[in-house]
N, C-alpha and C positions, 0 to 999 in steps of 0.2 A: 854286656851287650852294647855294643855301638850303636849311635841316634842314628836315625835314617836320614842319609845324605837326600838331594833334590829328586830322584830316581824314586826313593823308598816312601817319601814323602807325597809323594804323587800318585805311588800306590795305595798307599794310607787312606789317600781323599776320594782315590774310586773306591773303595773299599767300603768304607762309612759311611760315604754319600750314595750307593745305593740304594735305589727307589729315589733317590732325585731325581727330575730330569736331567740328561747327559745337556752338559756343559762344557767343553773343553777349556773357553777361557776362564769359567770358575776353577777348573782346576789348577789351568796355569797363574790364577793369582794368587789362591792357596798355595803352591808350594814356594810362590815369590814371596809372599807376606807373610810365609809362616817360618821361626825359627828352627834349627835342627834341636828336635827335641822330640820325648820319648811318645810312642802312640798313643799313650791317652790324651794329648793335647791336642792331637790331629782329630783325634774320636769326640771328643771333646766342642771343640768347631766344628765339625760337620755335625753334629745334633742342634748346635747353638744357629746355625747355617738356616737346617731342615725346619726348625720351631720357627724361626724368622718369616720364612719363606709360606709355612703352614699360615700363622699368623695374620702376616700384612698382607698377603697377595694371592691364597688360596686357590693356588695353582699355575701363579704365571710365573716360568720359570725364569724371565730376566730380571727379577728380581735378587735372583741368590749372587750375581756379579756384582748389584750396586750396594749390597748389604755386609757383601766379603771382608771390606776393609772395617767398618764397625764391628763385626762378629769377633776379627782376628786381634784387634785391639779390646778387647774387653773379655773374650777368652785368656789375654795377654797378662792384664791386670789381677784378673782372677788368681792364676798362675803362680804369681810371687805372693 
């Protein structure tokens, strides 16, 4: 099975980030900052994303933009 190119990827993140608040630019720096790689990394960050988001800010959804880039680097690390 083939990784999900930028397209599939972006489906991935509405996907698993449902029940997020709707973000489109969280989506769009998800599928920029994330590698083509297989869904559970995508499932993966979007839980890492949601527990963030739960967390530090209990409901304010501009938070899940400024926390994208640490989630996807430490989902990243995880990874290897």
């Amino acid at each position: 099975m083939p990784l999900p190119d930028t397209t599939g990827r972006g489906k991935l993140v509405r996907t698993y980030g449902n029940g997020l608040p709707p973000d489109e630019a969280m989506v769009t720096d998800a599928v920029r900052l994330t590698p083509p790689d297989g869904a559970a990394f995508i499932e993966d960050l979007m839980l890492r994303i949601a527990e963030l988001w739960l967390a530090s800010h209990g409901g304010n959804c501009c938070a899940i933009s400024s926390n994208l880039k640490l989630s996807a680097r430490a989902a990243r690390s995880i990874a290897r």
